[in-house]
Backbone as XML, in Angstrom:
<?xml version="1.0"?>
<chain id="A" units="angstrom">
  <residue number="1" name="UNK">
    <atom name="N" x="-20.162" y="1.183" z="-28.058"/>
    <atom name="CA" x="-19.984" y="-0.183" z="-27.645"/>
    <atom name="C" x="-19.583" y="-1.081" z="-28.804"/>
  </residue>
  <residue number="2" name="UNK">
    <atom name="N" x="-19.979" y="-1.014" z="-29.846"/>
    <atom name="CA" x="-19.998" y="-1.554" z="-31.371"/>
    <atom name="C" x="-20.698" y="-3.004" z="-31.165"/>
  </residue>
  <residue number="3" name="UNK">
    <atom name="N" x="-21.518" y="-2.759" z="-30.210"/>
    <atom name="CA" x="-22.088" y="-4.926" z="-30.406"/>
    <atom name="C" x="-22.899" y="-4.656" z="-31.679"/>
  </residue>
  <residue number="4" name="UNK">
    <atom name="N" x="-23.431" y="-4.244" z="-31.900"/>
    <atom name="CA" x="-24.620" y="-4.032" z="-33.089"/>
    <atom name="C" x="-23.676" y="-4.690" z="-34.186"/>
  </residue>
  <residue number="5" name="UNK">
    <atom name="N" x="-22.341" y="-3.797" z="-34.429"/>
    <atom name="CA" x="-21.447" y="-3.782" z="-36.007"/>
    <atom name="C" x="-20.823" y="-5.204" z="-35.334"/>
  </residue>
  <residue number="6" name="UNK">
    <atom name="N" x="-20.588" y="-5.311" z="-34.294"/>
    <atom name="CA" x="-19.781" y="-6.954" z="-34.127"/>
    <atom name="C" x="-21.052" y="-7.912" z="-34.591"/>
  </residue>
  <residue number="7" name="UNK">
    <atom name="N" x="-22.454" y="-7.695" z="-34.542"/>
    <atom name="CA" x="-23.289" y="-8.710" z="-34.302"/>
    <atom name="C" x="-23.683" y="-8.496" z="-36.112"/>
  </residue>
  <residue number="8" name="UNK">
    <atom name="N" x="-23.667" y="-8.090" z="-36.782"/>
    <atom name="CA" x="-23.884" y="-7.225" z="-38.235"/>
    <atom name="C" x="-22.286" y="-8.228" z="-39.123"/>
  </residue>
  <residue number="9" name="UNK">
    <atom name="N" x="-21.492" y="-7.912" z="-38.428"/>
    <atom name="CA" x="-19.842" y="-8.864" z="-39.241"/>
    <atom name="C" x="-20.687" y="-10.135" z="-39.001"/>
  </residue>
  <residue number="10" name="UNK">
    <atom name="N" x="-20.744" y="-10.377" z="-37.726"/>
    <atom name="CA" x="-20.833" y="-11.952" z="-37.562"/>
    <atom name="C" x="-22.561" y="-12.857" z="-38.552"/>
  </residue>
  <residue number="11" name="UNK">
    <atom name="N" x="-23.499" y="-12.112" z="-39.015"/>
    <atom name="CA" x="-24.293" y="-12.726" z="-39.560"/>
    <atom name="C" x="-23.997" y="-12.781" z="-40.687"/>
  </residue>
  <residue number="12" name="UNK">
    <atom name="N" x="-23.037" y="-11.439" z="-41.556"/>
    <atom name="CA" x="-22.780" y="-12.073" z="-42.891"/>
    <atom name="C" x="-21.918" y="-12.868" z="-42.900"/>
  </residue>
  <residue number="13" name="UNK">
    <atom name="N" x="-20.829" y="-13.054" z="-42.017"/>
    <atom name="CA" x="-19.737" y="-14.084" z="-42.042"/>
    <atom name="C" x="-20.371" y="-15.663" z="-41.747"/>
  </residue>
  <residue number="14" name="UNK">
    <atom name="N" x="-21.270" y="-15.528" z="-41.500"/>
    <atom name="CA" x="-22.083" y="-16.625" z="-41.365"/>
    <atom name="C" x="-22.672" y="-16.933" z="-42.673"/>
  </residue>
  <residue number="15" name="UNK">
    <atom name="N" x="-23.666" y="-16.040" z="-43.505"/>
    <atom name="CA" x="-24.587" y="-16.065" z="-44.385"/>
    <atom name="C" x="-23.214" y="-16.416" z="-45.700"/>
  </residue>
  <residue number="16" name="UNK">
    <atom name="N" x="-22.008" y="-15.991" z="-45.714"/>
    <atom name="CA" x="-21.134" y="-15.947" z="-46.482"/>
    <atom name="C" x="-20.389" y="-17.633" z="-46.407"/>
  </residue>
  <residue number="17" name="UNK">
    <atom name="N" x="-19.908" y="-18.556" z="-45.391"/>
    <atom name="CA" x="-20.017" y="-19.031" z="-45.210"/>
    <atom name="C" x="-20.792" y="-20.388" z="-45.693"/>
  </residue>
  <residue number="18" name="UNK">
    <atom name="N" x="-22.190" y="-20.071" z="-45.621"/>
    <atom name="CA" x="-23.577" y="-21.201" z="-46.009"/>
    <atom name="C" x="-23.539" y="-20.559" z="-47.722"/>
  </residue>
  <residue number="19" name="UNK">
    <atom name="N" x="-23.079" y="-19.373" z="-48.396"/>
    <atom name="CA" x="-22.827" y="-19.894" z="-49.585"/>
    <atom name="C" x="-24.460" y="-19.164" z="-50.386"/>
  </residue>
  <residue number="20" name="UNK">
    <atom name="N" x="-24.669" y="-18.204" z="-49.098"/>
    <atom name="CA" x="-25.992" y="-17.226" z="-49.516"/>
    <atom name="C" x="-25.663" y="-15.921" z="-50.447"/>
  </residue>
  <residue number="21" name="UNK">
    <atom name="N" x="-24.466" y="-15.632" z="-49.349"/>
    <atom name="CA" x="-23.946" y="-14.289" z="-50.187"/>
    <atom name="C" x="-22.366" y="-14.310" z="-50.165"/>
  </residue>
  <residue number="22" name="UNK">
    <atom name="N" x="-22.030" y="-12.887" z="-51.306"/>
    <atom name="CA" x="-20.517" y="-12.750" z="-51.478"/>
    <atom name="C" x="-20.554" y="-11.369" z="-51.089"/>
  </residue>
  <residue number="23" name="UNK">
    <atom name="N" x="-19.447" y="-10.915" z="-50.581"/>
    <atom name="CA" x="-19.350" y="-9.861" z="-50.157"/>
    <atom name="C" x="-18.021" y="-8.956" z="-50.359"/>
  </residue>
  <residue number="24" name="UNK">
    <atom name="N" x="-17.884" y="-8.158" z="-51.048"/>
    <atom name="CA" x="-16.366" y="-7.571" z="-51.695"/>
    <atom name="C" x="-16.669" y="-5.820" z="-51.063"/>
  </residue>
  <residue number="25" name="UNK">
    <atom name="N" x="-15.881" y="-6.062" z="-49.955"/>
    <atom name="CA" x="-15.835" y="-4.294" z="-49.711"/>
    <atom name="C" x="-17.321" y="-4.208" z="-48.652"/>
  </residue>
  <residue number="26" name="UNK">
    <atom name="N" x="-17.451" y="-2.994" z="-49.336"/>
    <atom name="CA" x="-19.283" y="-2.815" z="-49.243"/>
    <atom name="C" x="-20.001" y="-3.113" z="-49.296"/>
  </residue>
  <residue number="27" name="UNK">
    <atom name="N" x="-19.589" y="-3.580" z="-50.909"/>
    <atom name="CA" x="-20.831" y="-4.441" z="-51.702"/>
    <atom name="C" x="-21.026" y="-5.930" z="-51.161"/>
  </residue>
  <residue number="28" name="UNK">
    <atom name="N" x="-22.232" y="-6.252" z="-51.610"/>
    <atom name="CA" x="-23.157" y="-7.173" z="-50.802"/>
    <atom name="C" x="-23.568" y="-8.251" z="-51.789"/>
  </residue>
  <residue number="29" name="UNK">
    <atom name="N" x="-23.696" y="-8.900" z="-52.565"/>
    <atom name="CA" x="-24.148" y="-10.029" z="-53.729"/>
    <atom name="C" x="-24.862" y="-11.175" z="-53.371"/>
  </residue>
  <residue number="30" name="UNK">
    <atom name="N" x="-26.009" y="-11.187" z="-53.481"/>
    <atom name="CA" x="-26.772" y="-12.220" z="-52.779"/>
    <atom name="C" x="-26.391" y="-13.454" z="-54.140"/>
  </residue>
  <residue number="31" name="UNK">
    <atom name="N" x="-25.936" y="-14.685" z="-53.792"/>
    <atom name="CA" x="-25.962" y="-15.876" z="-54.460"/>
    <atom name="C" x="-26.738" y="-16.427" z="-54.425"/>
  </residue>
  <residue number="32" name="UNK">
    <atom name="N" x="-27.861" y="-16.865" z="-53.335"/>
    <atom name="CA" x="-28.676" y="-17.937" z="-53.367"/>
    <atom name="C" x="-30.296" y="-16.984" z="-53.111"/>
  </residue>
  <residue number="33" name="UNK">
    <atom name="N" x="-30.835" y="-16.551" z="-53.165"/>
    <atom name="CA" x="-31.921" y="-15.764" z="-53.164"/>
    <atom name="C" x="-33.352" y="-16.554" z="-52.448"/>
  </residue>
  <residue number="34" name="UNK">
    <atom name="N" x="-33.415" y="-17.739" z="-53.179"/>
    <atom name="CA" x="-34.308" y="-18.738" z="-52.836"/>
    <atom name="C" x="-33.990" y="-19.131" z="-51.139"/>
  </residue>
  <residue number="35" name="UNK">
    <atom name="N" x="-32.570" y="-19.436" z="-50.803"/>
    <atom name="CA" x="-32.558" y="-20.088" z="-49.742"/>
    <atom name="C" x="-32.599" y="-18.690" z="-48.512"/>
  </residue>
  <residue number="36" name="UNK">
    <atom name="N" x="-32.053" y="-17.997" z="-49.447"/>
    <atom name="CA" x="-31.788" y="-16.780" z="-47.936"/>
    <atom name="C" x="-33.579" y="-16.290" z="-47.903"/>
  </residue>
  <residue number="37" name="UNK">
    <atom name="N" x="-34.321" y="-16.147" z="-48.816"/>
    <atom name="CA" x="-35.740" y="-15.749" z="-48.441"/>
    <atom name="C" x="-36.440" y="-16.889" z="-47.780"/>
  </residue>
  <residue number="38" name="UNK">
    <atom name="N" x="-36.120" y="-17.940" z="-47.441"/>
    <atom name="CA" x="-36.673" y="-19.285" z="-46.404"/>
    <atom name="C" x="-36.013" y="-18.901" z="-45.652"/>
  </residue>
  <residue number="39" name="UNK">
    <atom name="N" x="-34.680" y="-18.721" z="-45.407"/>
    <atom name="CA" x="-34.243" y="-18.425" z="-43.790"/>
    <atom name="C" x="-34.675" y="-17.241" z="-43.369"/>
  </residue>
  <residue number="40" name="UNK">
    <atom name="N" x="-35.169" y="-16.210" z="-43.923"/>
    <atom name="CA" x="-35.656" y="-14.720" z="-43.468"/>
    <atom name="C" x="-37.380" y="-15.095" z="-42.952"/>
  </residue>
  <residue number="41" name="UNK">
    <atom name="N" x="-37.728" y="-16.418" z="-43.655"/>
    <atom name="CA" x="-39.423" y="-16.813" z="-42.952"/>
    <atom name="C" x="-39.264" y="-17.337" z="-42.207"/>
  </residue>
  <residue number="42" name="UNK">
    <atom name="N" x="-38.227" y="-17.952" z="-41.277"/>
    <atom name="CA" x="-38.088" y="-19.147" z="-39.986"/>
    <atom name="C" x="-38.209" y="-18.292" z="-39.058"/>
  </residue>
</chain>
């Protein structure tokens, strides 16, 4: 079905976006650490 990998694009394109993370390829680079561990407690 791929909703999982459509729903998986769409939160980092989001999180990428707000300026949390960078994302090249694979790799994953969290920028803001502080803010993305408050949005992971809401």
């Amino acid at each position: 079905m791929g909703t999982a990998t459509e729903s998986l694009i769409r939160c980092l394109t989001d999180l990428k976006e707000e300026g949390l993370i960078d994302t090249k390829g694979r790799d994953i680079r969290i920028l803001d650490k502080q803010r993305l561990e408050k949005l992971a407690h809401n």
